[in-house]
gemmi code that builds the backbone of each chain (N, CA, C; Angstrom):
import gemmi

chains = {
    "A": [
        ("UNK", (-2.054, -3.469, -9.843), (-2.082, -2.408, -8.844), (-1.118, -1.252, -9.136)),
        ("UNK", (0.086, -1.327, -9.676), (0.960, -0.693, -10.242), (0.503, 0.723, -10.597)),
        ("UNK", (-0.559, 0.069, -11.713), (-1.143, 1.310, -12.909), (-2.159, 2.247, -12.215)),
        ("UNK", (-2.950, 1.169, -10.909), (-3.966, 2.425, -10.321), (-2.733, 3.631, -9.650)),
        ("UNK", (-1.557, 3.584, -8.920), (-1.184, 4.361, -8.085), (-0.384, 5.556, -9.304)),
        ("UNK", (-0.321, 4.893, -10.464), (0.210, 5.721, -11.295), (-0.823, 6.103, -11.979)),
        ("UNK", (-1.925, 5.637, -12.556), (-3.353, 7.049, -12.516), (-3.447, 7.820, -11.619)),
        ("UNK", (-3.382, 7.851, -10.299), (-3.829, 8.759, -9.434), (-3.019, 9.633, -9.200)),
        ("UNK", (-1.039, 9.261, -9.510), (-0.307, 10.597, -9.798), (-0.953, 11.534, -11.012)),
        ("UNK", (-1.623, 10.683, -12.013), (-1.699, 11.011, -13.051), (-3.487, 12.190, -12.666)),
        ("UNK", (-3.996, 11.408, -12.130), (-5.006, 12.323, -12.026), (-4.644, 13.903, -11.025)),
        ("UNK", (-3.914, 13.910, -9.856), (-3.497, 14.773, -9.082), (-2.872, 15.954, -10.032)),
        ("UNK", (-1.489, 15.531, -11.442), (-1.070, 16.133, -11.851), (-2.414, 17.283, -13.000)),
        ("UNK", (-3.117, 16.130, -13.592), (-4.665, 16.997, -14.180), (-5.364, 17.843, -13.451)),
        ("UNK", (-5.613, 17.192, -12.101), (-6.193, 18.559, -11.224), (-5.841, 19.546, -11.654)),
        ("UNK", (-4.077, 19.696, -10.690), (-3.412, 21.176, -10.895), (-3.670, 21.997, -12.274)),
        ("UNK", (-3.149, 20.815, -13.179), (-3.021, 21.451, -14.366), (-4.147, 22.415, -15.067)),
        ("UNK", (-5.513, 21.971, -14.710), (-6.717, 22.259, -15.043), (-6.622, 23.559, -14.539)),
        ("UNK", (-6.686, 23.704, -12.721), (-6.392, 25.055, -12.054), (-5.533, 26.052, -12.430)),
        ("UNK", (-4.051, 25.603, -13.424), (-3.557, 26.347, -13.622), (-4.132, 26.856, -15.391)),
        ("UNK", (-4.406, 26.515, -16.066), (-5.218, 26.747, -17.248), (-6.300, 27.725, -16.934)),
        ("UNK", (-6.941, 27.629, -15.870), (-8.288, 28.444, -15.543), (-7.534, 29.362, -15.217)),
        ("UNK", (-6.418, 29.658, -14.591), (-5.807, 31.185, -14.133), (-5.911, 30.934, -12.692)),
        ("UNK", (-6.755, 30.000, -11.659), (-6.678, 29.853, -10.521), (-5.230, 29.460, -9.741)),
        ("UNK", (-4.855, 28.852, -10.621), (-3.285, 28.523, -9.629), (-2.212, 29.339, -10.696)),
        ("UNK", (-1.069, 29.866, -9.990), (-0.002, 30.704, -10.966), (1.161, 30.175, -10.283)),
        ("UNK", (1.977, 29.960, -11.476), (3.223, 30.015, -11.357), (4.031, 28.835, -11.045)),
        ("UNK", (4.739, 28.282, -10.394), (5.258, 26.629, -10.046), (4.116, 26.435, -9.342)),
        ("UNK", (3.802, 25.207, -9.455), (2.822, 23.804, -9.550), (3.648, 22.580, -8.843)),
        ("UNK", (4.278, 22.661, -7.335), (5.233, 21.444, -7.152), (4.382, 20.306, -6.430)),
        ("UNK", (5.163, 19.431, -7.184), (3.891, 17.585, -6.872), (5.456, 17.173, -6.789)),
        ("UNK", (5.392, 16.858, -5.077), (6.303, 15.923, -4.906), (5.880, 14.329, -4.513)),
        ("UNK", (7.004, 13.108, -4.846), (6.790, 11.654, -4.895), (7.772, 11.442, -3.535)),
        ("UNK", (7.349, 10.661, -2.730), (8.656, 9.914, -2.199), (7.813, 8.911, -1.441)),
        ("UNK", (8.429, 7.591, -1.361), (8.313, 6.218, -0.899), (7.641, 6.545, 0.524)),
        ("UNK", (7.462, 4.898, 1.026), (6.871, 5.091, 2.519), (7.557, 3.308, 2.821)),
        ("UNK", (7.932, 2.888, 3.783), (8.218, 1.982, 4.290), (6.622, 1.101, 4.505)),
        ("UNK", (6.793, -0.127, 4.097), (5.847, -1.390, 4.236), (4.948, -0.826, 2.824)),
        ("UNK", (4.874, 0.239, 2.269), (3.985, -0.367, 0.723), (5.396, -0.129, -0.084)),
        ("UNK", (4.598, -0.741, -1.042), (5.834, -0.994, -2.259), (5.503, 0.061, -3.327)),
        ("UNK", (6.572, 0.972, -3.611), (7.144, 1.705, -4.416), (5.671, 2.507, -5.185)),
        ("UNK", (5.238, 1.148, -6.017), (4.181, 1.300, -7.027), (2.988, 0.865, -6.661)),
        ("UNK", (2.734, 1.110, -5.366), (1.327, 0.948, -5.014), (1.127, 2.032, -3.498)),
        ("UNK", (2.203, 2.906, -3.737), (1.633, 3.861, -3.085), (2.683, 4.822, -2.502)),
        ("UNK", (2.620, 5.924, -2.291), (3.543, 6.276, -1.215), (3.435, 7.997, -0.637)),
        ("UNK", (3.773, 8.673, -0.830), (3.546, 10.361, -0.111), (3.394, 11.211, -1.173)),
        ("UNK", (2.077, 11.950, -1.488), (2.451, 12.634, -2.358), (2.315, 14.364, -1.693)),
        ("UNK", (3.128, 15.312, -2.322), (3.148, 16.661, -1.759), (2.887, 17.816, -2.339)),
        ("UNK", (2.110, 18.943, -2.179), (2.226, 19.766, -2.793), (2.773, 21.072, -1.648)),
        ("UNK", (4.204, 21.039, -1.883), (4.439, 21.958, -0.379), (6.129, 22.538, -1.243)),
        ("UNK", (6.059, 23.694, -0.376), (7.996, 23.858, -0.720), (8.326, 23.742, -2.102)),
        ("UNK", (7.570, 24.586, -3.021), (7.179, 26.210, -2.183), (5.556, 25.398, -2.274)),
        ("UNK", (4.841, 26.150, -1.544), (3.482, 26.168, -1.664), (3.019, 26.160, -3.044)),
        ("UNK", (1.929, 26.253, -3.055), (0.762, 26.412, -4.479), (0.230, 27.785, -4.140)),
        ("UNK", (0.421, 28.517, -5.449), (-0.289, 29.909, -5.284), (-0.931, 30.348, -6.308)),
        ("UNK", (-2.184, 30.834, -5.592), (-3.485, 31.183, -6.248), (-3.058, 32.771, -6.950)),
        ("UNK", (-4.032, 32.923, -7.795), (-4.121, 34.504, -8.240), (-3.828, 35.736, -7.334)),
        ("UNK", (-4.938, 35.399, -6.081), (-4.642, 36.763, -5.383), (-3.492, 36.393, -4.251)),
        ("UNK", (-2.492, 35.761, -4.613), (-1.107, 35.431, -3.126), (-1.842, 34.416, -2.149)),
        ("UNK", (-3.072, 33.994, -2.125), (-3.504, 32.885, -1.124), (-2.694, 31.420, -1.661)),
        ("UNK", (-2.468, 31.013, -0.954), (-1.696, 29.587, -0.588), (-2.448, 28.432, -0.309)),
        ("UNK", (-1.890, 27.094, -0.835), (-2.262, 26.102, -1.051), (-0.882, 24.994, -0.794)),
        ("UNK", (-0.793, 24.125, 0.341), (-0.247, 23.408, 0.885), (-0.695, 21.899, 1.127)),
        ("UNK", (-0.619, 20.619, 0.160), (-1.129, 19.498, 0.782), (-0.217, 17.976, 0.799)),
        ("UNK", (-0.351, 17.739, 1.662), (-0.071, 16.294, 1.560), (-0.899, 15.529, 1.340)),
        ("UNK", (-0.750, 13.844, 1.328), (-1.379, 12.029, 1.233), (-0.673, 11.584, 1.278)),
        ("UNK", (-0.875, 10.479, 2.313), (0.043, 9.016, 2.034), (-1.232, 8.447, 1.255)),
        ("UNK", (-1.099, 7.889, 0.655), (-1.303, 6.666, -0.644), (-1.095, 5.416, -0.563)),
        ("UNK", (-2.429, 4.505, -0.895), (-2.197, 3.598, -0.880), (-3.438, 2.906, -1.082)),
        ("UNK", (-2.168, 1.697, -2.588), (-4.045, 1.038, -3.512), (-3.958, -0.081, -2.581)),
        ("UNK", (-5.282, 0.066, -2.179), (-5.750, -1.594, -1.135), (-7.698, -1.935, -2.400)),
        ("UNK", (-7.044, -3.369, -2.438), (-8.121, -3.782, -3.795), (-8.351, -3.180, -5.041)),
        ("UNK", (-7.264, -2.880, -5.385), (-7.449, -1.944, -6.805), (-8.191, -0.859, -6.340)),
        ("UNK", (-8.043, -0.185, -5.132), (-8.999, 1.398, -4.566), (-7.635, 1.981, -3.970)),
        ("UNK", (-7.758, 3.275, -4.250), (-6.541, 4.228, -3.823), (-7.396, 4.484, -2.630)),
        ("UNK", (-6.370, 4.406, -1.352), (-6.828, 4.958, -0.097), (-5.575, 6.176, 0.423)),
        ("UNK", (-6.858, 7.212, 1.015), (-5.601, 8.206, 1.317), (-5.524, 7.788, 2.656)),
        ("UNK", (-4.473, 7.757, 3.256), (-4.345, 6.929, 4.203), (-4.499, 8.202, 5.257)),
        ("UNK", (-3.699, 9.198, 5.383), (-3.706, 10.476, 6.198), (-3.543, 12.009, 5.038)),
        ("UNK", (-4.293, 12.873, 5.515), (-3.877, 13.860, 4.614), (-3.882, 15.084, 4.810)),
        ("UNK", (-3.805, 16.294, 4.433), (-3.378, 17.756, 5.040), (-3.647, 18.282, 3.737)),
        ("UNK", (-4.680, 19.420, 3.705), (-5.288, 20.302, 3.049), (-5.069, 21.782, 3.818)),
        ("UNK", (-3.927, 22.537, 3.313), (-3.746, 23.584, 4.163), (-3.619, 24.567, 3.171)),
        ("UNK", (-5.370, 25.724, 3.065), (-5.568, 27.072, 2.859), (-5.088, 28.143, 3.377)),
        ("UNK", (-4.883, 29.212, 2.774), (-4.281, 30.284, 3.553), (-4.242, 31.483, 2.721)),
        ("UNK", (-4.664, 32.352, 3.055), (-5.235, 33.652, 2.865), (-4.425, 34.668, 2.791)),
        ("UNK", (-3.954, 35.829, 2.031), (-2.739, 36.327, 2.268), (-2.851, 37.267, 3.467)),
        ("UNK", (-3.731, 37.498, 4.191), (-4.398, 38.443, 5.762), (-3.750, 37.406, 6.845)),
        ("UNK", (-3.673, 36.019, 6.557), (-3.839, 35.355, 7.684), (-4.815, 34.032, 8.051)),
        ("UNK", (-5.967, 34.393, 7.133), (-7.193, 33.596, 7.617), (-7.032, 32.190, 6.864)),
        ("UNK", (-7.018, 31.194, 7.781), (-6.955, 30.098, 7.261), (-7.975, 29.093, 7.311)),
        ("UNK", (-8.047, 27.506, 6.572), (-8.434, 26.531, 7.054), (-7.311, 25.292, 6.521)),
        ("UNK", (-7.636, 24.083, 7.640), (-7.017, 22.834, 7.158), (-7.808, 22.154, 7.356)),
        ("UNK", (-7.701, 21.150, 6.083), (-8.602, 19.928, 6.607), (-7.262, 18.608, 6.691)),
        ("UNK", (-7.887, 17.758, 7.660), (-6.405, 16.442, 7.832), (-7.464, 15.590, 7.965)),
        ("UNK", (-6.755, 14.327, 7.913), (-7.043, 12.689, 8.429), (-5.648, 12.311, 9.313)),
        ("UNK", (-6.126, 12.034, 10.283), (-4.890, 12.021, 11.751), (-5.078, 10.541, 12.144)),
        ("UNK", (-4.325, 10.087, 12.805), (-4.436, 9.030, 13.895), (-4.843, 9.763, 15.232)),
        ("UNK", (-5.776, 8.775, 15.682), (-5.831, 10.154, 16.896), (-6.110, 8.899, 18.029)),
        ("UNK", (-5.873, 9.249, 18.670), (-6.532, 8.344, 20.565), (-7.618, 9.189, 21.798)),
        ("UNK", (-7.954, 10.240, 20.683), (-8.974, 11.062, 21.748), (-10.164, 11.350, 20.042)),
        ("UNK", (-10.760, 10.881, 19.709), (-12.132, 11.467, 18.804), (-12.885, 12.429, 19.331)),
        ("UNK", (-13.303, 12.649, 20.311), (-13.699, 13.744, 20.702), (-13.243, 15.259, 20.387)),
        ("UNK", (-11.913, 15.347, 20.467), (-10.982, 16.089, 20.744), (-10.359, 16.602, 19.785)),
        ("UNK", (-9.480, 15.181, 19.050), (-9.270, 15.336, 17.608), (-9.728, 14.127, 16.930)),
        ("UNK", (-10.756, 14.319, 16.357), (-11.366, 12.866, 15.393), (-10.348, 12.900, 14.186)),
        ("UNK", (-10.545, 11.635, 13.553), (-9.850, 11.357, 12.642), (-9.767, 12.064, 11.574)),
        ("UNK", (-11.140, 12.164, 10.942), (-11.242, 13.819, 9.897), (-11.440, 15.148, 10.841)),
        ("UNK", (-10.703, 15.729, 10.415), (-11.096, 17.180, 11.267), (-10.543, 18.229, 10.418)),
        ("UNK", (-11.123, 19.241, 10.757), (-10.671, 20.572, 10.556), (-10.154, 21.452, 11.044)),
        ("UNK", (-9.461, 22.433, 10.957), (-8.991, 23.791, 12.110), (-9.337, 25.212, 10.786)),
        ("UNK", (-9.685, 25.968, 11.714), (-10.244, 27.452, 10.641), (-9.986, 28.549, 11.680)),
        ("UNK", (-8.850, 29.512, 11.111), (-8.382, 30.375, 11.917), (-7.367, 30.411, 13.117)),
        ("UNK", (-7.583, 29.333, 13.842), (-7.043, 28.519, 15.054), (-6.522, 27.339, 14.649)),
        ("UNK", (-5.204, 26.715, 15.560), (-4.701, 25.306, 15.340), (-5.756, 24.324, 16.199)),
        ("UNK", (-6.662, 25.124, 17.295), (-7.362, 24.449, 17.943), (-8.911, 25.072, 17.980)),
        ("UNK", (-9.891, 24.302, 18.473), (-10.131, 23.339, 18.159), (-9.755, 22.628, 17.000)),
        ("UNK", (-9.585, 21.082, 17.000), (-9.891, 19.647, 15.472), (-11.433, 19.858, 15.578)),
        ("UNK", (-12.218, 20.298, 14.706), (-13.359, 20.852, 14.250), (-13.622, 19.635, 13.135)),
        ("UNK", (-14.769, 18.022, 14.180), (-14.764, 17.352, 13.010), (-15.479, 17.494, 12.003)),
        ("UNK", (-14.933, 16.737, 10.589), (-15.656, 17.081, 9.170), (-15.720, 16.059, 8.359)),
        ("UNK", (-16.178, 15.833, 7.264), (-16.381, 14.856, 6.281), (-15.196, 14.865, 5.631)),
        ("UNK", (-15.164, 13.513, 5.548), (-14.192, 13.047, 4.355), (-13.746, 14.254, 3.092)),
        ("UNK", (-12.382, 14.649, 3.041), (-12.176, 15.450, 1.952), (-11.394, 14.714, 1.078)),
        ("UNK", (-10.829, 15.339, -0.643), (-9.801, 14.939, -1.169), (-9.351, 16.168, -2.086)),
        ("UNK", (-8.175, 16.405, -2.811), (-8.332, 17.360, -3.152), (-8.954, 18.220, -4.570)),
        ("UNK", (-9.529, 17.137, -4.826), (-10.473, 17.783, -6.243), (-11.843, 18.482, -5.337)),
        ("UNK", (-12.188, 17.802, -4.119), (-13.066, 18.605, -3.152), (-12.704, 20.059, -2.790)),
        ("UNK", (-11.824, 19.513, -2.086), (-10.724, 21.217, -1.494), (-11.039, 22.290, -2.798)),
        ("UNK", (-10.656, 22.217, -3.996), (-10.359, 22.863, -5.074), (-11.359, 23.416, -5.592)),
        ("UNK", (-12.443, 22.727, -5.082), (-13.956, 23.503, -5.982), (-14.271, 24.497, -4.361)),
        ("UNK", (-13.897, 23.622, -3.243), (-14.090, 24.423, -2.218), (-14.136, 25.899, -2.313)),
        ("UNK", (-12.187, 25.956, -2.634), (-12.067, 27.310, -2.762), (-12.026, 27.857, -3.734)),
        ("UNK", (-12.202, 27.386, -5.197), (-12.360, 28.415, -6.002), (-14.212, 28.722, -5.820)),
        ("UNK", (-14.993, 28.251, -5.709), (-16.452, 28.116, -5.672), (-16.249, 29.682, -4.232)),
        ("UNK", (-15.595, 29.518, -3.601), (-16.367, 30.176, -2.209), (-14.786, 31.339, -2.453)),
        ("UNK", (-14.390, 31.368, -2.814), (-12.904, 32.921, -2.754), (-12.679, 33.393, -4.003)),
        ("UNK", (-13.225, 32.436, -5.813), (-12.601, 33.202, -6.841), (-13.623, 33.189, -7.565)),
        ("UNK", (-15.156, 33.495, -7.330), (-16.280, 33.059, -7.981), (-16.466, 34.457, -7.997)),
        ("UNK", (-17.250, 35.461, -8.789), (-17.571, 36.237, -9.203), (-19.077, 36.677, -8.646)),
        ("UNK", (-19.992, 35.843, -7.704), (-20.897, 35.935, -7.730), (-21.342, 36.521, -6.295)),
        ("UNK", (-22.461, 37.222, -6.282), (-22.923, 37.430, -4.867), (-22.347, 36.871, -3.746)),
        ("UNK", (-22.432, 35.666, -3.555), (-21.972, 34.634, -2.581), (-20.332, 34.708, -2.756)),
        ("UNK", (-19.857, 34.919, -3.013), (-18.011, 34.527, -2.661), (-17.958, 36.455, -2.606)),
        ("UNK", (-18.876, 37.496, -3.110), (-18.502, 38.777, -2.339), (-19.050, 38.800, -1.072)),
        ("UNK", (-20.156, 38.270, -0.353), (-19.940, 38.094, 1.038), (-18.991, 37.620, 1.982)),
        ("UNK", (-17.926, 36.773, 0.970), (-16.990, 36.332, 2.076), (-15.848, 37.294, 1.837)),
        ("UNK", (-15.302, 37.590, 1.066), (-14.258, 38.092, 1.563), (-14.509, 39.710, 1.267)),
        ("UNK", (-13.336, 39.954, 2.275), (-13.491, 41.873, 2.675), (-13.090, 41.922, 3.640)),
        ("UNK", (-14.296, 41.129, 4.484), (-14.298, 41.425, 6.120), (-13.212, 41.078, 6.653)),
        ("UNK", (-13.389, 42.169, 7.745), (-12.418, 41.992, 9.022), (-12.822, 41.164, 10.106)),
        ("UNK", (-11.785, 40.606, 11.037), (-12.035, 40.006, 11.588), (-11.053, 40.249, 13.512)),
        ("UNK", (-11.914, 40.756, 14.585), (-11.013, 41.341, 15.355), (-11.619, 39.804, 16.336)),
        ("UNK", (-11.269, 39.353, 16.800), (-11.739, 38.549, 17.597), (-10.398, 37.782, 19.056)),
        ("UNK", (-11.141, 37.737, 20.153), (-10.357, 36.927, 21.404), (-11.229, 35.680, 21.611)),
        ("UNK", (-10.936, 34.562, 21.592), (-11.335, 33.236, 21.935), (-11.807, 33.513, 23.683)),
    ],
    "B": [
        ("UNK", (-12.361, 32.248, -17.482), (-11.293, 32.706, -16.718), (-9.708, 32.439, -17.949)),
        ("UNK", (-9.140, 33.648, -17.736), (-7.902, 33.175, -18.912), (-6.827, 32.173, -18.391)),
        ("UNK", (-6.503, 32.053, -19.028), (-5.084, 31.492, -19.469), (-3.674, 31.987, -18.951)),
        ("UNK", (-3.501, 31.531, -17.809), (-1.922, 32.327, -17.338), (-0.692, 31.543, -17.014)),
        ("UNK", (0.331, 32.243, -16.739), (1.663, 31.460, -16.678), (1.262, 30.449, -15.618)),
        ("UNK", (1.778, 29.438, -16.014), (2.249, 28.223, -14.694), (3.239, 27.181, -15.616)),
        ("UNK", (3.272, 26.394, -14.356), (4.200, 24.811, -14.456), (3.856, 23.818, -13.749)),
        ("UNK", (3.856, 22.778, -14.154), (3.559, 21.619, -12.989), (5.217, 21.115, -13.178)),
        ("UNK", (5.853, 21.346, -11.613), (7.334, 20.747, -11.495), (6.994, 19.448, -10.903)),
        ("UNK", (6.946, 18.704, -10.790), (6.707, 17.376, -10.931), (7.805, 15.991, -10.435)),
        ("UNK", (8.072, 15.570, -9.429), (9.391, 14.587, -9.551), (9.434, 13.688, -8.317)),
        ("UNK", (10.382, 12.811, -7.836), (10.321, 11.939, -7.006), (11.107, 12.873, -6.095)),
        ("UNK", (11.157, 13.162, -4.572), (11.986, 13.488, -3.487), (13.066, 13.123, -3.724)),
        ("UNK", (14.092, 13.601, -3.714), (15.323, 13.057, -3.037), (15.646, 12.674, -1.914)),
        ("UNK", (16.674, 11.618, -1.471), (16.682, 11.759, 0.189), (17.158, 13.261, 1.053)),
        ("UNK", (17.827, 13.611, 0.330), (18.098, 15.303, 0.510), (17.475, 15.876, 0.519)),
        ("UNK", (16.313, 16.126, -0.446), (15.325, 17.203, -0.531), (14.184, 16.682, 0.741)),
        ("UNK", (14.323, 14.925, 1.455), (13.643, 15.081, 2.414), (14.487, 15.272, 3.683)),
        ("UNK", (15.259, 15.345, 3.601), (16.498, 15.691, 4.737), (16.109, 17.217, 5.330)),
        ("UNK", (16.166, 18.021, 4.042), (16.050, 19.633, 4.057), (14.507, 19.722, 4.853)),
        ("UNK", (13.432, 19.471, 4.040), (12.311, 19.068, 4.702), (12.081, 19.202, 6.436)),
        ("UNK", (13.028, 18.246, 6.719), (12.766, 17.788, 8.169), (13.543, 18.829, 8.755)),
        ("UNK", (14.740, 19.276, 8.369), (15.223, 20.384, 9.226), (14.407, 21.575, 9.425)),
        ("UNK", (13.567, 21.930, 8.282), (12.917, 22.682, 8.486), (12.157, 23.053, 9.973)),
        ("UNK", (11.202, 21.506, 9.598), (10.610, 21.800, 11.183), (11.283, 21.470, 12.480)),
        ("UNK", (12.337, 20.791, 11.980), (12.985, 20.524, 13.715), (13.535, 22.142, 13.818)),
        ("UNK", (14.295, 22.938, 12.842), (14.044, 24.351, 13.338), (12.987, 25.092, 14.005)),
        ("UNK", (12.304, 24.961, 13.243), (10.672, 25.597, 13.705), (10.308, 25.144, 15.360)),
        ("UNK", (10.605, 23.557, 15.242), (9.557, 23.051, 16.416), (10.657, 22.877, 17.399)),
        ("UNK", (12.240, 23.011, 17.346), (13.222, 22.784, 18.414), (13.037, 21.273, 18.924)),
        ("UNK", (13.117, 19.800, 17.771), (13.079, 18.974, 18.560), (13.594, 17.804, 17.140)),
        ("UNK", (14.345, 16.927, 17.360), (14.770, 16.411, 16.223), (13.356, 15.376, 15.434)),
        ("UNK", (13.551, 15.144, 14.357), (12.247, 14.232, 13.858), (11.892, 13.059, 14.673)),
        ("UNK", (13.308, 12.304, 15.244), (12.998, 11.242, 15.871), (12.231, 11.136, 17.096)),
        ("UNK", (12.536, 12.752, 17.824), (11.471, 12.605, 19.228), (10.187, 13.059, 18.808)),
        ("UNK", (10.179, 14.044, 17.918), (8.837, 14.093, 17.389), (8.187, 12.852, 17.309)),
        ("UNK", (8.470, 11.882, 16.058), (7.940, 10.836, 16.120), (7.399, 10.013, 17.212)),
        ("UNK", (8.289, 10.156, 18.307), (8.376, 9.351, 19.055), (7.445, 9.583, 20.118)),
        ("UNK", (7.091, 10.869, 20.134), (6.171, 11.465, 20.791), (4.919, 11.422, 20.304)),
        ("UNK", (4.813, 11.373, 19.316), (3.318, 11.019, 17.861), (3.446, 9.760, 18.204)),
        ("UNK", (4.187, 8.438, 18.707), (3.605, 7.810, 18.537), (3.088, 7.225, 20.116)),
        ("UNK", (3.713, 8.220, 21.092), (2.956, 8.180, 22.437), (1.619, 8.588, 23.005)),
        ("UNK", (1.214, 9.370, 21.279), (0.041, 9.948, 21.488), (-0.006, 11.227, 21.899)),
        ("UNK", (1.598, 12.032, 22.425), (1.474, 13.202, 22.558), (1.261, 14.045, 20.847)),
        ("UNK", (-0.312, 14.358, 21.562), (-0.565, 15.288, 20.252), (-0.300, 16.696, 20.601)),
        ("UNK", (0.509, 17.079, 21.082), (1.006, 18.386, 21.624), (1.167, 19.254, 20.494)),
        ("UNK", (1.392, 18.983, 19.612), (1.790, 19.804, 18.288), (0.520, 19.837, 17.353)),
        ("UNK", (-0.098, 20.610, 16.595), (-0.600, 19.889, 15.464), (-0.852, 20.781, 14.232)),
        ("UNK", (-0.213, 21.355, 14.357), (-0.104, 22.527, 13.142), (1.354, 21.770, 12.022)),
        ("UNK", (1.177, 21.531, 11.008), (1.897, 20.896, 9.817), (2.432, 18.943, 10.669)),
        ("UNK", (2.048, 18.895, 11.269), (2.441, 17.409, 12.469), (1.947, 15.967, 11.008)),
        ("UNK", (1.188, 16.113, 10.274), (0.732, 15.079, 9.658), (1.947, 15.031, 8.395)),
        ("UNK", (2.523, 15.965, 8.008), (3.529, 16.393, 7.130), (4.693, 16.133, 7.261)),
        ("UNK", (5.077, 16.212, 8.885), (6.401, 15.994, 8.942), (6.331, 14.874, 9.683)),
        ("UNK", (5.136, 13.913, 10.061), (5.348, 12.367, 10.013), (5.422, 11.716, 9.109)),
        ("UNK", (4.704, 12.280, 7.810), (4.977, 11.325, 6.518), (5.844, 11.450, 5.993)),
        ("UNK", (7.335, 12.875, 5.881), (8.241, 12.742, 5.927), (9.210, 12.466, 6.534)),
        ("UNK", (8.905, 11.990, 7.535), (9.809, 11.285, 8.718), (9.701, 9.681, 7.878)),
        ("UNK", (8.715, 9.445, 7.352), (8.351, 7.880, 7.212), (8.812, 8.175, 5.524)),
        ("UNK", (8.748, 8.848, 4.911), (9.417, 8.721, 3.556), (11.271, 8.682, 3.967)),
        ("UNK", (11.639, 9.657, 5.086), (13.042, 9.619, 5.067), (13.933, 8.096, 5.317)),
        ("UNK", (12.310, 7.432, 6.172), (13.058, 6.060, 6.351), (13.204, 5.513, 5.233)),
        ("UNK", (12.207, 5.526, 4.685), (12.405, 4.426, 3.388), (13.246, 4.942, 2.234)),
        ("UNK", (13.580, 6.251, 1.682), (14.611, 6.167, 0.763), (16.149, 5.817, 1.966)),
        ("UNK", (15.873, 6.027, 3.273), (17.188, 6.053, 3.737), (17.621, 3.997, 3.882)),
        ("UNK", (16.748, 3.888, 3.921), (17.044, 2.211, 4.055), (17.375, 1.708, 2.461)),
        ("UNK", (16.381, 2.256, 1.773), (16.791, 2.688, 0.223), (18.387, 2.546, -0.180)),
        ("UNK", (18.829, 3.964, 0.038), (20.175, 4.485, 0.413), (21.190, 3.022, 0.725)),
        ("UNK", (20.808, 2.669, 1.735), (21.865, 2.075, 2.416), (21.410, 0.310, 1.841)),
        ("UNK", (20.521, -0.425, 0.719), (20.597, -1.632, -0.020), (21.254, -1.264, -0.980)),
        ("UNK", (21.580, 0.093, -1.548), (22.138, 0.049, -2.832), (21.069, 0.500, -3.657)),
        ("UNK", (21.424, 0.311, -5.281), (20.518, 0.983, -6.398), (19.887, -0.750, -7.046)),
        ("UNK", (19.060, -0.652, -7.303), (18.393, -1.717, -7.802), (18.778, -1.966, -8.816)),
        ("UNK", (19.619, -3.702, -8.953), (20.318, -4.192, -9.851), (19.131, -4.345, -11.191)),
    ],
}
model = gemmi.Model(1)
for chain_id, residues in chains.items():
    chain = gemmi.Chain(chain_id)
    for i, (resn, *xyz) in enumerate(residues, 1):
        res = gemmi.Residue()
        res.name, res.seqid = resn, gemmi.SeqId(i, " ")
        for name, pos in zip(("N", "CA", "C"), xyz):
            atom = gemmi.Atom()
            atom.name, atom.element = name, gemmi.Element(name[0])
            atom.pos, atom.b_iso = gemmi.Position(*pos), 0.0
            res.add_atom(atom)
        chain.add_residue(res)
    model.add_chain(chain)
structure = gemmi.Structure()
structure.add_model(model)
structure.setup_entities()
């Protein structure tokens, strides 16, 4: 079990690295490690990409956490935080929460623009997130020039 | 797409560097980690903007801090 939680640092660190090779991510790349009480050391524990953030080409931001943890030789993300951000303002997060209201805030959810609504969503991870936004904010094609430009004046 | 500057900085937390961490948001949010927690675990979801972040560093601070206080592994 050891070796899966240390592939999956190992795969997290390839992600970035890949993003930063393509020109999509610039500049420090921080992957932080630190323990978690009840798993052991080498089978799992918090990993971070925060402080400073992750930054894209055009100043948009990239913020994530996981707790970690191999159950049957399978890495489970136990909770996690995918936090986009736009240099205007416009955001999204995707998390996995504990929650006691699903309705309200389900366990996967999202927030886009607003901290509220938890807007639920499918299972993410972050090799997902990553095609997310380079596919839909650094793509060259028809489709990613419809999204960005616009303004956005809006009251809830 | 080319080829541009980066780094992957890469390393284990310190208990310090999660110390700093947590002050952060008890600045931000005006409430120490422990009532936070304590409130996350009453179910007050009153907060939830970076809240999943600074519970898992609340729960990393325990464990290098219990860490801390067995000593360094003989």
């Amino acid at each position: 079990m050891p070796a899966i939680y240390a592939e999956y640092k190992k795969h997290i660190r390839a992600l970035l690295t890949e993003y930063g090779r393509h020109g999509i991510l610039q500049g420090v790349i921080p992957i932080r490690f630190s323990p978690v009480e009840g798993i052991p050391q080498d089978e799992g524990g918090i990993i971070r990409g925060r402080d400073p953030d992750l930054v894209f080409r055009d100043g948009a931001k990239l913020a994530f956490y996981e707790k970690v943890q191999v159950v049957n030789n399978e890495i489970h993300v136990l909770n996690y935080s995918y936090h986009y951000e736009r240099p205007n303002g416009y955001f999204f997060r995707y998390e996995r929460e504990d929650t006691t209201d699903p309705i309200r805030k389900p366990e996967y959810h999202m927030h886009v623009i607003l901290d509220l609504p938890h807007f639920v969503a499918p299972p993410v991870n972050l090799e997902i997130i990553l095609k997310l936004i380079t596919n839909n904010f650094y793509s060259q094609d028809v489709y990613s020039r419809q999204i960005l430009g616009h303004e956005i004046h809006l009251t809830v | 797409m080319a080829e541009t500057d980066f780094y992957i900085e890469e390393r284990d937390m310190t208990l310090e560097e999660v110390i700093a961490a947590l002050k952060k948001y008890e600045r931000k949010y005006g409430m120490t980690s422990e009532e936070f927690y304590e409130k996350w675990k009453r179910g007050e979801t009153f907060l939830v903007s970076e809240s999943v972040d600074w519970r898992g560093l609340f729960e990393a601070y325990k464990a290098l801090n219990s860490q801390n206080h067995r000593g360094p592994k003989e």
